[in-house]
C-alpha positions as CSV (number, residue, x, y, z in Angstrom):
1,X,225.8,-36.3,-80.3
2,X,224.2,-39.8,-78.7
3,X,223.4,-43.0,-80.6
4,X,220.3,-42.6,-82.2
5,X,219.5,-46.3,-80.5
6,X,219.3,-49.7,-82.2
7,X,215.4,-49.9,-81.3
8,X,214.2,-46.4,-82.1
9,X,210.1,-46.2,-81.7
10,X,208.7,-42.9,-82.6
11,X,205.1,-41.7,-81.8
12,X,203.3,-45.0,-81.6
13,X,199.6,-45.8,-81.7
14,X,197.4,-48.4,-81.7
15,X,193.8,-48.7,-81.5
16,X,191.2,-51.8,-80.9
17,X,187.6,-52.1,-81.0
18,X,185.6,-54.1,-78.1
19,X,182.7,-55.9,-78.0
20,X,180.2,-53.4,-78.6
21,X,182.3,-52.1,-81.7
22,X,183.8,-49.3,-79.7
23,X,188.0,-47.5,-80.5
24,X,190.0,-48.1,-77.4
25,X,193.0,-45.9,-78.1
26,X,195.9,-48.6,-76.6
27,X,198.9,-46.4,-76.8
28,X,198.8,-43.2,-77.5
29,X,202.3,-41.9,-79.0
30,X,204.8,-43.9,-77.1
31,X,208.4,-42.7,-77.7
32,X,211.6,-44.6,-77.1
33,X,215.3,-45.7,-77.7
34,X,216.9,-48.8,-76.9
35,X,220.5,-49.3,-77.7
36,X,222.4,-52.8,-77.7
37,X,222.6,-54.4,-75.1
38,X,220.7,-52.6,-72.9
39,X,218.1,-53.9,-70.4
40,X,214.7,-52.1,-70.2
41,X,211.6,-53.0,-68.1
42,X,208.1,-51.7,-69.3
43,X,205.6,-52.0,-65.9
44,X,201.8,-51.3,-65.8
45,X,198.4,-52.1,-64.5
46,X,197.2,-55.4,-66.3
47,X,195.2,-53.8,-69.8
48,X,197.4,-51.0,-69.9
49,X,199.1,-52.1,-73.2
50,X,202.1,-54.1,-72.2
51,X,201.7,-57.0,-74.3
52,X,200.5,-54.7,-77.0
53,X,203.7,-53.0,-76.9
54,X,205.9,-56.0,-77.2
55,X,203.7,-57.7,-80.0
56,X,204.3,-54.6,-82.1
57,X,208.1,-54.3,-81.5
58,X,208.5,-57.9,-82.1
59,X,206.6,-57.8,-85.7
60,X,203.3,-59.6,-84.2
61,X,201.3,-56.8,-84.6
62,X,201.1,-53.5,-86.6
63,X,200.4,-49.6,-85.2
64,X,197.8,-47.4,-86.1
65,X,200.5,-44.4,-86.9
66,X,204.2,-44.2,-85.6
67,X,207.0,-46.5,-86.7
68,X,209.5,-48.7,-85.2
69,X,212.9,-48.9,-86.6
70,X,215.6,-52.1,-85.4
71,X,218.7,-51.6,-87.0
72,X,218.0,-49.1,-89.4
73,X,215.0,-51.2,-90.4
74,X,212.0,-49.5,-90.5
75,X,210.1,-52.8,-89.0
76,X,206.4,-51.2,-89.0
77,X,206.8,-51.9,-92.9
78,X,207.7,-55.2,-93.6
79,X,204.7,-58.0,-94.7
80,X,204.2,-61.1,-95.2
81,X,207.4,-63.4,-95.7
82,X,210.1,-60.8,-94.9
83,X,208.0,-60.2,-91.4
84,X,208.6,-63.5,-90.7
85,X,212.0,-64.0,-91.6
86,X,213.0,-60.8,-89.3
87,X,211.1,-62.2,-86.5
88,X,212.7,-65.5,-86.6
89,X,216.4,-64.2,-87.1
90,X,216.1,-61.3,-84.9
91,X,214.0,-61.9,-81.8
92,X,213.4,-64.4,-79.9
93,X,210.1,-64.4,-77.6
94,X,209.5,-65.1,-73.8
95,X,206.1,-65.6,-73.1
96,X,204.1,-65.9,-69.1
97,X,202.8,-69.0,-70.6
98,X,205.7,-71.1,-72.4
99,X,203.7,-72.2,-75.8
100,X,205.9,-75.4,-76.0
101,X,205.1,-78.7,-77.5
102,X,203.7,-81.1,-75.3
103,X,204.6,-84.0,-78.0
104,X,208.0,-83.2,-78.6
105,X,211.4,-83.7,-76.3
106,X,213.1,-80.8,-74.3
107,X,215.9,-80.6,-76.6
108,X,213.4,-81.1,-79.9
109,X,211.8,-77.8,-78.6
110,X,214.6,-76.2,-78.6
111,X,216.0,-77.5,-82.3
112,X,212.2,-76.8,-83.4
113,X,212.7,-73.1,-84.6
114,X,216.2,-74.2,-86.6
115,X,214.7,-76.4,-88.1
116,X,211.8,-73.5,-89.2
117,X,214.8,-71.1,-90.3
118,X,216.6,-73.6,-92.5
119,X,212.9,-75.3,-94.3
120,X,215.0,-78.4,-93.3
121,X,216.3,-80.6,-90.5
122,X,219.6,-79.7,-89.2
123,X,222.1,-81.5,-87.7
124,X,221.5,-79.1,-84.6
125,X,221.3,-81.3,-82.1
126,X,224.7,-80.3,-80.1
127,X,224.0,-76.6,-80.4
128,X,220.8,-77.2,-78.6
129,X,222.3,-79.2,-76.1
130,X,224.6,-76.0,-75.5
131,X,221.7,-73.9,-74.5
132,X,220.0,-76.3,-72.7
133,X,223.4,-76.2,-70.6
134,X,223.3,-72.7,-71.0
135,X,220.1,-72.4,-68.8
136,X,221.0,-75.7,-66.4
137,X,219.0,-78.2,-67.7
138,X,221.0,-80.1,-70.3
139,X,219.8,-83.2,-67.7
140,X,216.5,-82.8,-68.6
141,X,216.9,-83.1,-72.6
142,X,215.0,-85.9,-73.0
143,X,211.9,-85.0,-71.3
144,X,208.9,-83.6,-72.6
145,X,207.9,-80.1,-71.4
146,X,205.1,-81.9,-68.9
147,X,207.7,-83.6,-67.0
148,X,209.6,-80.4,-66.2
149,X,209.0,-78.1,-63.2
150,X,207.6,-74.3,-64.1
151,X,210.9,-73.0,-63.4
152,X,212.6,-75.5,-66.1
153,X,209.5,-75.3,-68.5
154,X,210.4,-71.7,-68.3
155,X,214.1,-71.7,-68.6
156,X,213.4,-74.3,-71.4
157,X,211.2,-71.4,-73.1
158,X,213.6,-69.5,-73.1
159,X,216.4,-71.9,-74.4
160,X,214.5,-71.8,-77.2
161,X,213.6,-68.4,-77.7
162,X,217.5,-67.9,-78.2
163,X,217.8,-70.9,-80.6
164,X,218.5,-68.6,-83.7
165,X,220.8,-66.5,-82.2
166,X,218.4,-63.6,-81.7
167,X,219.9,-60.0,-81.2
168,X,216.8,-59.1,-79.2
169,X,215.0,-60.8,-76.5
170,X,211.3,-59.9,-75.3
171,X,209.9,-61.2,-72.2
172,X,206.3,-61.0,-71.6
173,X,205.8,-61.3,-68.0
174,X,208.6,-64.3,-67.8
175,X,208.5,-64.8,-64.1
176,X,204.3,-64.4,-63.7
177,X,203.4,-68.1,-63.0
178,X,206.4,-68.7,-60.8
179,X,206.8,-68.5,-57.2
180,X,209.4,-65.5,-55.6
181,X,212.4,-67.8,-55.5
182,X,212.0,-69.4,-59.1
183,X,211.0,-66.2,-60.5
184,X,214.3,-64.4,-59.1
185,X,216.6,-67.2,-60.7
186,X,215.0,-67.0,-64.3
187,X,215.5,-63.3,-64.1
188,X,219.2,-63.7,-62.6
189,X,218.9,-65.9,-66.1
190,X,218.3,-63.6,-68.6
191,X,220.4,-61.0,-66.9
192,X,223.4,-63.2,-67.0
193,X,222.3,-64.1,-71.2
194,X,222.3,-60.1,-71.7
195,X,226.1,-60.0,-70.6
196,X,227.3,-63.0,-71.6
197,X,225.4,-63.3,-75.4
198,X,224.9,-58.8,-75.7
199,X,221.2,-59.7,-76.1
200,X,219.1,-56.4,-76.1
201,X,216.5,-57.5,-73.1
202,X,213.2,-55.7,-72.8
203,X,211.0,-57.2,-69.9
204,X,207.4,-56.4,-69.4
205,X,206.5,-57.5,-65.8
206,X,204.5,-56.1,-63.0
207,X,207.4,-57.1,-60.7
208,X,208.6,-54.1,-59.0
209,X,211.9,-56.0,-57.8
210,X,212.7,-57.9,-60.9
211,X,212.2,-54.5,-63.1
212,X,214.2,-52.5,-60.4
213,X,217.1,-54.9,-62.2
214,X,217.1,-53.6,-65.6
215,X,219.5,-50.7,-66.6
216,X,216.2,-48.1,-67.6
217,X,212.7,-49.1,-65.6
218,X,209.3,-47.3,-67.4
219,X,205.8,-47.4,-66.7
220,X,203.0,-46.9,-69.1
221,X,200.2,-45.3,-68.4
222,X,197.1,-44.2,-69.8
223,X,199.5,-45.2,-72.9
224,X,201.8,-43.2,-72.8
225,X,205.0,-44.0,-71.7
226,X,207.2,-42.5,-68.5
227,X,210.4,-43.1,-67.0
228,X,209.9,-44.9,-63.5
229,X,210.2,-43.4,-60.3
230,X,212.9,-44.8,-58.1
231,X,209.7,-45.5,-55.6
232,X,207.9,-47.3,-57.9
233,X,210.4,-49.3,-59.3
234,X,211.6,-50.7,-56.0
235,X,208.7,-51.0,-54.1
């Protein structure tokens, strides 16, 4: 008998309503399991539900039916504070655009969410330094996120996102603002994290190459979700 899977996501929906007060059915029963460790890429035609997907594994957002289970955790029914407190020591979060602070250091970015998870300030300053290393610019500690490049603002995002340790990682379109060459290295990056550190690593990208990487490629469609085919995940 298999794993049941660390990330186990049974019949998923979620609905919105535009403008005009009208239900657009998002995802419409989305099945899957994830085991450690593994790599997964989730392509799709921009609006197809991508982001949606990833907000509601990471405890952003909630479904209209299904469930999500991490761990054994059934995270589709945890509010408020114990939300939170999953999110931050769980998952860390990759976003197209970085979301760091403009005011604060490289390296004070990074310590940010520590300090969030202990209520306190930490003497966390050489831990952050190590990930800085980590992703190659320990150099570039002391500048503030408007002085880096997009390839270091990203790498720096990511720095972050794994400043608690996080068992999972979720990239939303990671390499979307960078150029071919920049884009390639932060995704040699966050392969080389889910070796070294076992993070899980699910990718949402429209970057046929760069999901070609990943151990399992899916697209999702019409919201539902389908293996790749080895065509369309290497074209």
């Amino acid at each position: 008998m298999s794993e049941p899977g660390f990330i186990v996501i049974e019949d998923l929906h979620k609905h919105y309503l535009d403008g005009q007060g009208n239900e657009l059915h998002v995802l419409r029963g989305v099945n899957l399991a994830i085991q450690r460790k593994e790599t997964v890429s989730v392509m799709g035609a921009s609006g197809a539900g991508k982001s949606t997907l990833l907000h509601l594994i990471g405890a952003l957002d909630r479904a209209g039916r299904g469930s999500i289970t991490i761990g054994g955790l059934e995270v589709s029914s945890l509010n408020g504070d114990s939300c939170a407190q999953f999110r931050n020591e769980t998952i860390g979060f990759v976003f197209q655009f970085h979301h760091l602070l403009m005011d604060f250091s490289a390296l004070e970015n990074v310590m940010m969410p520590m300090w969030i998870k202990a209520k306190r300030t930490l003497p966390c300053q050489a831990q952050a330094m190590a990930l800085l290393e980590a992703v190659g610019i320990a150099e570039r500690a002391s500048h503030r996120p408007s002085q880096l490049s997009g390839g270091e603002q990203q790498r720096l995002a990511i720095a972050r996102a794994l400043a608690n340790q996080p068992q999972i990682l979720l990239a939303d379109e990671p390499t979307g603002n960078l150029d071919e060459s920049t884009g390639q290295r932060v995704s040699d990056l966050l392969l080389r994290l889910n070796r070294e550190l076992g993070l899980t690593l699910i990718l949402m990208t429209h970057n046929h190459q760069i999901a070609a990487q990943m151990t399992r490629q899916y697209v999702l469609e019409q919201g539902r979700l389908n293996s790749a085919k080895p065509d369309s995940a290497n074209a």
